[in-house]
Structures are given as C-alpha cells and as structure tokens.
N, C-alpha and C positions, 0 to 999 in steps of 0.2 A: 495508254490509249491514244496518245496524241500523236502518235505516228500511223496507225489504223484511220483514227478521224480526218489527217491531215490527207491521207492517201484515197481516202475515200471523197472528201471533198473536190479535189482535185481532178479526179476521174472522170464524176459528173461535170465539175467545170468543164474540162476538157470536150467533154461528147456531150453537152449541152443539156443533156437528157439523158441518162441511165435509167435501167433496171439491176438491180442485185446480180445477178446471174454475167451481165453485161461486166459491171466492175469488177467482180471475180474474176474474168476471165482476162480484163485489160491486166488486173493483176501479176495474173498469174504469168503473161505473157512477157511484162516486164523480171521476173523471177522474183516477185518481192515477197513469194513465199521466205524464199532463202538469206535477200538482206533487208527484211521487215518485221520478219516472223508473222506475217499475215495468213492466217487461217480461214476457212471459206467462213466457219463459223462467226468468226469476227466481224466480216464484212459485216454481212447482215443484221449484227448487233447493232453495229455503228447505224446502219444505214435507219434502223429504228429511235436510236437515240438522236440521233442529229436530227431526224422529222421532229422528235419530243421537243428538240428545244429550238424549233423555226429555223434552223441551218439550213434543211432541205425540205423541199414540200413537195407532194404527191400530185403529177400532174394527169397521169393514166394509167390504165391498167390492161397488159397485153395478153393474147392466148401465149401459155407456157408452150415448151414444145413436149405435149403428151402427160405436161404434170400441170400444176395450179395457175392462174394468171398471174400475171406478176404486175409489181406495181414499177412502175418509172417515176422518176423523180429528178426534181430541175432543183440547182441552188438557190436561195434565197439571196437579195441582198446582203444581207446579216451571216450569212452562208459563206457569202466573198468576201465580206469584211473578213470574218472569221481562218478564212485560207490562209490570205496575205498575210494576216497576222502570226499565225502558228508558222509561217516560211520565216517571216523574219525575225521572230523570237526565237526560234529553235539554231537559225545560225548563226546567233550573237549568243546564245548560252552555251557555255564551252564545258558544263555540267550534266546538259542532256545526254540520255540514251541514243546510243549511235544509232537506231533504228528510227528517231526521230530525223535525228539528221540526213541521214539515209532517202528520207521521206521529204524533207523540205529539200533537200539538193534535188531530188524531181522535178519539184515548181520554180525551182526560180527563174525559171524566163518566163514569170508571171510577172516580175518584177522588170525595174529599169535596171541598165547597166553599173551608171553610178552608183547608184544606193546597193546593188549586191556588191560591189569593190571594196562599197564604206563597212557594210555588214559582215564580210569576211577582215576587214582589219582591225574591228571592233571583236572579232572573234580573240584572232592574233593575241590581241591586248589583256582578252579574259586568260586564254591559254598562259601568257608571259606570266598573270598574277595567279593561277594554279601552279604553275612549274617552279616558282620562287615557295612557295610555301611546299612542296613536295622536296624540292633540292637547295637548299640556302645555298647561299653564294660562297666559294670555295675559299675567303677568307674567315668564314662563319669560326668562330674557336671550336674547337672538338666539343662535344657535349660527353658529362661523365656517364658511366653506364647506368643506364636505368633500369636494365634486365629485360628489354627489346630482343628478342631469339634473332639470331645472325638472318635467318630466312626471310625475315618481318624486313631487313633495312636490303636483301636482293631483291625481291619484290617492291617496295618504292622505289629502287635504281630502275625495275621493268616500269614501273610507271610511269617515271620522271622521262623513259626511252620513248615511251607512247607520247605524251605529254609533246615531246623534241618532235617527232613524227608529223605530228598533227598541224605544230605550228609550222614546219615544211611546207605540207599541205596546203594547209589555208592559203598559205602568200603564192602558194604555184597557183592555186584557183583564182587567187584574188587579181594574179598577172596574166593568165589568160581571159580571164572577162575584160580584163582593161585593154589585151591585145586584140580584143573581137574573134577568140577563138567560140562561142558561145549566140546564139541567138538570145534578144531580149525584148521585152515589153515594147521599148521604146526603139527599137530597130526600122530604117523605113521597110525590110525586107518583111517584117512578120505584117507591117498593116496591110491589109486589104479595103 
C-alpha cells in the first residue's frame, strides 16, 4: 500500500488539487501501471483511505464527464508531512518492495539535493549490510552440509547478484544528484 499512497499523494501535491479520474490518468501516463502495479481500482481506495485519515481533504466536487460528480481533493498538511516521509523512508530501507521505491524515486525533487545524496548513501550502507549477510566474505570457512538443495545456494548467488546491482545503482544516482544531473527542492531553477 505504500507505494499506491505514496503515488497518490504526490499526484495531488503535484496538481495542487486532483480528482480520482485526474490521478489515474496522470498515473497511467507515467506507466506506473507497469512499475507500481497501480490499478485504477487502488487509486480510489487510496484516495478514500488517506481522506479517512486527514492526509487529503475534499475540497469540491465537479460535473463527471457523462457519469457522477467527482470529488477533488487537496493535501493536508499532515498529507505533506506524510509524502516526504514515505520518499525518505522508502529510499533508506533497502528491504522495501521495488514498487515503493519505484514510487519514492518519483518524488524526490521534493526533497533537497544533499539529503537525497545522504539518503542514497545511507541506502548503499543497508545494501552493503544485506549483501554480507546473504554472501559472507570469501574467507568465511566452508560450512558443513546442512542439506541446503544446490538450487537453494544458485538462487542466493541470484540474490547476492541483485543485491551487487543495486548498490551500483544507488551510488550512480547518488553521483548524479551530486553532479546536478537532477532538479531539486532546493534548486534556484525550480523556485518561482
């Protein structure tokens, strides 16, 4: 759910004011059917759950086009707290569903440039202490057989490959935020 919420937050931040029908479609234009697994259906859960818990509030309601009125809805304070937080929790936990991450890599020129740098190396650092405990260090003594199927220990080698992937990743992202490849919060370009 926290990549659905994160996404949907963000949306309305973005256009200041949404309707459902609105986010679905910024959605879909992004393809975040494909790397969010965003369903139309989900929006609109979301979009009722996060009004339930004061994230977003109901600020009108429009003629549909040929079906119900719709309602529009602006973030809350607590709404924005809540964004920022889910961007910068979701790209310091190196545990999260890629679909979150998927989701906060969206937002982060919501944020300042330093602190996405510091939060992708803080990433790096969870990865480095997943990848140690997936692949001990190649002076590790052999461990006796435990009765592990050979398949069981190629599939941790695929993980431990994923794992190696990832922290690539992060520190190319982490080097092009630093190199200004990236607009950010704190950019004179983005204030108006």
């Amino acid at each position: 759910m926290s990549a659905i919420r994160m996404l949907v937050l963000g949306v309305v931040h973005q256009a200041g004011q949404a309707h459902g029908y609105q986010v679905r479609r910024e959605l879909l234009s992004w393809r975040a059917d494909d790397w969010a697994k965003v369903a139309p259906g989900s929006i609109y859960q979301a979009l009722r759950t996060l009004t339930k818990h004061g994230l977003l509030e109901p600020v009108a309601t429009e003629a549909g086009d040929g079906g119900p009125e719709r309602t529009v809805y602006t973030l809350t304070p607590d709404g924005e707290t809540e964004l920022l937080h889910l961007v910068r929790s979701t790209i310091t936990d190196a545990v999260r569903d890629p679909e979150s991450l998927n989701a906060a890599f969206a937002f982060l020129h919501l944020l300042r440039r330093p602190e996405v740098v510091d939060l992708f190396h803080h990433r790096v650092r969870a990865l480095w202490a997943r990848l140690v405990q997936v692949e001990p260090p190649q002076e590790a003594p052999p461990q006796p057989d435990d009765g592990t199927p050979p398949q069981v220990t190629a599939l941790m080698r695929l993980y431990a490959a994923q794992i190696r992937a990832e922290i690539d990743w992060a520190l190319d992202v982490a080097g092009r935020v630093r190199d200004g490849e990236y607009a950010f919060a704190d950019d004179v370009t983005n204030q108006a």
